[in-house]
N, C-alpha and C positions, 0 to 999 in steps of 0.2 A: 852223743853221750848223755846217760837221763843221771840226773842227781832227784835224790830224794831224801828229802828231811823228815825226822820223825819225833815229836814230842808224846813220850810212854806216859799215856794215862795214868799208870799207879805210880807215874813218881810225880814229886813234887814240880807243879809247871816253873818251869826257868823262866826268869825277867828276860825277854826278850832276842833267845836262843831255842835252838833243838836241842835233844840229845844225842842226835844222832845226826851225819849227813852218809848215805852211802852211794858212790859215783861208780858206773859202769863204767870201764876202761879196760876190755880185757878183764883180767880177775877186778872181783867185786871188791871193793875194801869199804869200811865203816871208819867214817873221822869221827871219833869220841869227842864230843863237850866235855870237860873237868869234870867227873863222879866226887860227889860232897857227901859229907857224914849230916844230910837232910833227912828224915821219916817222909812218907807218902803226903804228910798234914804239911811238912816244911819246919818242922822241929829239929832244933838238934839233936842229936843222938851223939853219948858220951860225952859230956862238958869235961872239959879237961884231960881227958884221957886219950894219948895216941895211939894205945892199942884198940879202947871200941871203936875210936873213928875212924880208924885204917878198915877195920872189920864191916865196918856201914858203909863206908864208900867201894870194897870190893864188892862187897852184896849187891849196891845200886849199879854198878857198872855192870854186875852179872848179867842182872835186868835188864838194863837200857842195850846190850848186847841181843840177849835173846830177844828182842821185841823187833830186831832187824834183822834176826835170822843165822846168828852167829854167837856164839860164847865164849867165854876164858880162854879155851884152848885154843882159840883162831887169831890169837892178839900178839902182831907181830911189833909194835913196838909203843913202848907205856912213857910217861913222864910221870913222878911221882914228887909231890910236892909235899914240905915238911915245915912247920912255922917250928923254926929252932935256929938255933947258932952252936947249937954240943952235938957231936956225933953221938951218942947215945939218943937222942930225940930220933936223929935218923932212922938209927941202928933197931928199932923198937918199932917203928913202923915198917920196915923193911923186913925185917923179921915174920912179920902177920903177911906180908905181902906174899914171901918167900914158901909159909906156910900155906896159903890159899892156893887157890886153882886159877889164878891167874901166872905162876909159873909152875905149875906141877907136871905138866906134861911135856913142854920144850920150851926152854931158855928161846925169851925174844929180846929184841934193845929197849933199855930204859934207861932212866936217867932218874937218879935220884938227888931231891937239892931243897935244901933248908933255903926259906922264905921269911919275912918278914910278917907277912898280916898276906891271909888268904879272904876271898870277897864276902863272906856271912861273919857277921858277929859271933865269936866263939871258934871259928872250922877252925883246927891245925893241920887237918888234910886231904889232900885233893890229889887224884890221879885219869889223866889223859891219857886216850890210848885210839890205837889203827889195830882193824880185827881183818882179817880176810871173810867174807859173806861168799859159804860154799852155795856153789849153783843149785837151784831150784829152793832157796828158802828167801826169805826176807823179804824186806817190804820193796 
């Protein structure tokens, strides 16, 4: 079994993670690192706002997706992470979620779940995810 780890040049380098691990097992799958509302610089992107930051962290997970040879549409099950304690906080990033191409094609398992304080000064949110990596792409 070959595992290979992948840190995507045009995003922001993680303190001492991949973004990527994809392990050969039969079908290929891709363990997602938590996708953050970071810029390429390591900016944030949307201070306060759950809707751009929902919007920057699918965009980054787009990325770090394709860079292993896989996309939105191969992601069979997400964690979505929410700095809230009101169902409307949820409700608001789930929404952008819902609207993105991370489920536009086929319903996979997620979990959605209001947190307390996510790892950057500012994020309100973060989402994990498992892509299936079809044969003959990826790193």
């Amino acid at each position: 079994m070959a595992t290979h780890r992948t840190v995507v040049p045009s995003l922001f380098p993680p303190p001492g993670y991949a973004h990527a691990a994809v392990v050969e097992a039969g079908t290929r799958l891709a363990f997602m690192a938590g996708s953050v509302p970071l810029d390429a610089d390591g900016a944030l992107v949307g201070a306060g706002d759950v809707a751009a930051q929902t919007r920057q962290v699918v965009a980054n997970l787009d990325e770090a997706l394709r860079a292993v040879g896989s996309d939105l549409s191969q992601v069979v099950a997400s964690t979505v992470y929410v700095v809230g304690d009101e169902p409307g906080v949820l409700s608001e990033a789930w929404a952008v979620v819902r609207a993105s191409g991370l489920l536009a094609t086929e319903p996979h398992t997620s979990t959605l779940l209001g947190v307390t304080v996510l790892g950057y000064p500012g994020q309100l949110v973060e989402i994990t995810a498992t892509a299936v990596v079809p044969e003959g792409t990826g790193a």
